[in-house]
C-alpha positions, 0 to 999 in steps of 0.5 A, spaced: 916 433 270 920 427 274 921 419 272 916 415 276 921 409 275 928 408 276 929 403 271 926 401 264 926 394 262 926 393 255 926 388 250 929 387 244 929 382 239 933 379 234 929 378 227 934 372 225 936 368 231 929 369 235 934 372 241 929 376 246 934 380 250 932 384 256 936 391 257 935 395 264 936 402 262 937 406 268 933 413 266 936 416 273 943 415 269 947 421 265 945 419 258 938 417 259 935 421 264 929 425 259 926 430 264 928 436 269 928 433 277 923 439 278 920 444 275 924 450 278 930 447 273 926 446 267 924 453 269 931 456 269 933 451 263 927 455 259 929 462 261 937 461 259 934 460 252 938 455 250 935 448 245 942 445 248 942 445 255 938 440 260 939 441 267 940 435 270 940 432 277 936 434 283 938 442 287 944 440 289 948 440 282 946 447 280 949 449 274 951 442 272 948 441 264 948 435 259 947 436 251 940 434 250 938 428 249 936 424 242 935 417 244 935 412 249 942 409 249 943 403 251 950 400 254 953 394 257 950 387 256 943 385 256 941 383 263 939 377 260 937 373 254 931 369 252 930 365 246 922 361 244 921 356 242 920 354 234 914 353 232 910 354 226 905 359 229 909 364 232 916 365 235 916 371 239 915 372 246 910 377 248 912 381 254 908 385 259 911 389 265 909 388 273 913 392 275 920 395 275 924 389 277 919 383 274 916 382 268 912 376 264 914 373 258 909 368 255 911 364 249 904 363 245 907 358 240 909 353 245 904 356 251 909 357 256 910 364 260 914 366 265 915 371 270 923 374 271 926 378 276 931 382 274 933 385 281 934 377 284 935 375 277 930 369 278 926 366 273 919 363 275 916 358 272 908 359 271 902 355 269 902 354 261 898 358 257 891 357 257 887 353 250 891 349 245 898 350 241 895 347 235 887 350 234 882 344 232 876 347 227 872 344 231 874 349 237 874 355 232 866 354 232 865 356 238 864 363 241 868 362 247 874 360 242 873 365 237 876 369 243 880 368 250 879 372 254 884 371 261 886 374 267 894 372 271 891 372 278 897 371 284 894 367 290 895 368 297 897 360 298 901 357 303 901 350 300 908 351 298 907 345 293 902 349 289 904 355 284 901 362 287 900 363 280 893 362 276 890 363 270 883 365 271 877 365 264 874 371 263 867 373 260 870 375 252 867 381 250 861 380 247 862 382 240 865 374 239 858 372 238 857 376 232 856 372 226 860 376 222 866 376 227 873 372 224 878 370 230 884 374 225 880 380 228 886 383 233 885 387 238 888 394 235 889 399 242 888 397 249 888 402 256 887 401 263 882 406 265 876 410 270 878 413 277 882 407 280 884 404 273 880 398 274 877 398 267 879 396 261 877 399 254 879 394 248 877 398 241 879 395 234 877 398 227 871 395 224 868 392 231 868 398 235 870 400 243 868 395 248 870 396 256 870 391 261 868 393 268 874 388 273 870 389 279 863 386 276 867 382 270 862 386 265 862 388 259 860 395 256 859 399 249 863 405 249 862 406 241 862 404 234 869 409 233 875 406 234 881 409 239 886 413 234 892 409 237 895 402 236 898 397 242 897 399 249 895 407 251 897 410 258 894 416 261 899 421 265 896 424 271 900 430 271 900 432 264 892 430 264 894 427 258 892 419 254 899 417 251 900 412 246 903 410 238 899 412 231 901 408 225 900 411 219 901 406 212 905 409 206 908 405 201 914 403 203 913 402 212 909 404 217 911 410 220 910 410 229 909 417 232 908 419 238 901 422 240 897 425 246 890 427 246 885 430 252 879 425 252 879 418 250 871 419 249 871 425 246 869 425 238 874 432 238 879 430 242 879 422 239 881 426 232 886 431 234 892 429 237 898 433 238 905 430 237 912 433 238 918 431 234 925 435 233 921 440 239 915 442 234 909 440 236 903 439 231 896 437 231 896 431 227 889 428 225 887 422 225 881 421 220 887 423 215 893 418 218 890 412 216 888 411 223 
């Protein structure tokens, strides 16, 4: 298995200034480099039969090894800093990646959103975030406010006067319109999926597993089950695996593992999840954890 990407661009915060630092971590790197070049060198690591030996580089650097690897160092100083606005809702920032140079930040105390190019080092302004700063009750009566639901759309404009970027609304999912729905409700995991990615499957405890069909804009039941995972969950084609984060709650903090299962769908699957730490891989189930 091989790095998709040559970077990794991760944000840090400081839970006292409200400092956003945004790091470029070079995972082609020496010390961040976390899987062999091919699977040729993980075979000839494994047949030594040495925990501590990672081949590293390409076919060239035979031979060459490096301890293993323990975690993601970070080194130098972040490529840049952000800091929200103050507000009395919320003072972080909210990232989302593009791609392996350009990210989008969106301050959702303010409205405002960004998007930052850490190859030219730009930053470039785009439109404020859809609905209002300070929510009025008589807004919250409504089901389209309960849950707004948008997409950030790049338009192929010539009219230099006008920003490419725009906000598009979207049908909410249809369980806003429930009697019994609370806008507290967040969503709980997320993941891109069907055969070209164009479907987007939201899922929370309590309420269920909802997917959004991109190309119709229409919205589906998968199930009243929710997905086993908290934030987002990625599907590696090369493992054939859905990867993501599981919370479990204990009495002092929130333990994160990292988790991977077949099916998303599958009811088997969706409670046996396999995760791995200090190279022991164990089948962790769900229903147990809290998730």
């Amino acid at each position: 298995m091989r790095h998709r990407r040559r970077f990794l661009n991760l944000v840090t915060t400081n839970g006292v200034t409200g400092v956003h630092s945004l790091c470029r971590v070079d995972l082609h790197s020496r010390q961040n480099n976390l899987f062999y070049p091919t699977a040729a060198a993980a075979e000839r690591a494994a047949a030594a039969n040495d925990p501590d030996i990672l081949f590293s580089g390409d076919e060239t650097t035979r031979g060459t090894a490096l301890n293993k690897v323990k975690r993601i160092r970070l080194t130098g100083t972040p490529t840049q800093s952000f800091q929200p606005a103050r507000s009395p809702f919320d003072r972080s920032l909210h990232c989302v990646a593009l791609s392996e140079s350009k990210t989008v930040l969106m301050d959702y105390g303010s409205r405002g959103a960004f998007l930052y190019d850490a190859v030219q080092r730009r930053v470039v302004n785009l439109p404020s975030l859809p609905g209002s700063e300070f929510p009025t009750p008589a807004a919250e009566d409504t089901a389209e406010n309960r849950f707004q639901f948008h997409a950030l759309v790049h338009r192929d404009d010539n009219d230099l006067r006008k920003n490419p970027w725009d906000w598009c609304k979207l049908t909410p999912p249809p369980y806003v319109h429930d009697a019994g729905y609370r806008s507290s409700i967040a969503i709980g995991s997320y993941a891109r999926v069907g055969a070209a990615s164009d479907v987007v499957c939201v899922s929370t405890e309590g309420v269920g597993t909802y997917c959004f069909d991109m190309a119709s804009r229409t919205w589906s039941k998968a199930g009243e089950w929710a997905l086993p995972f908290s934030g987002e969950i990625v599907h590696d084609p090369e493992l054939g695996l859905w990867v993501g984060f599981v919370c479990s709650s204990l009495l002092w903090a929130d333990v994160w593992c990292l988790a991977a299962t077949g099916d998303l769908f599958s009811a088997v699957d969706r409670h046996r999840l396999m995760t791995c730490r200090d190279e022991v891989c164990r089948e962790l189930d769900s229903r147990a954890s809290g998730t």
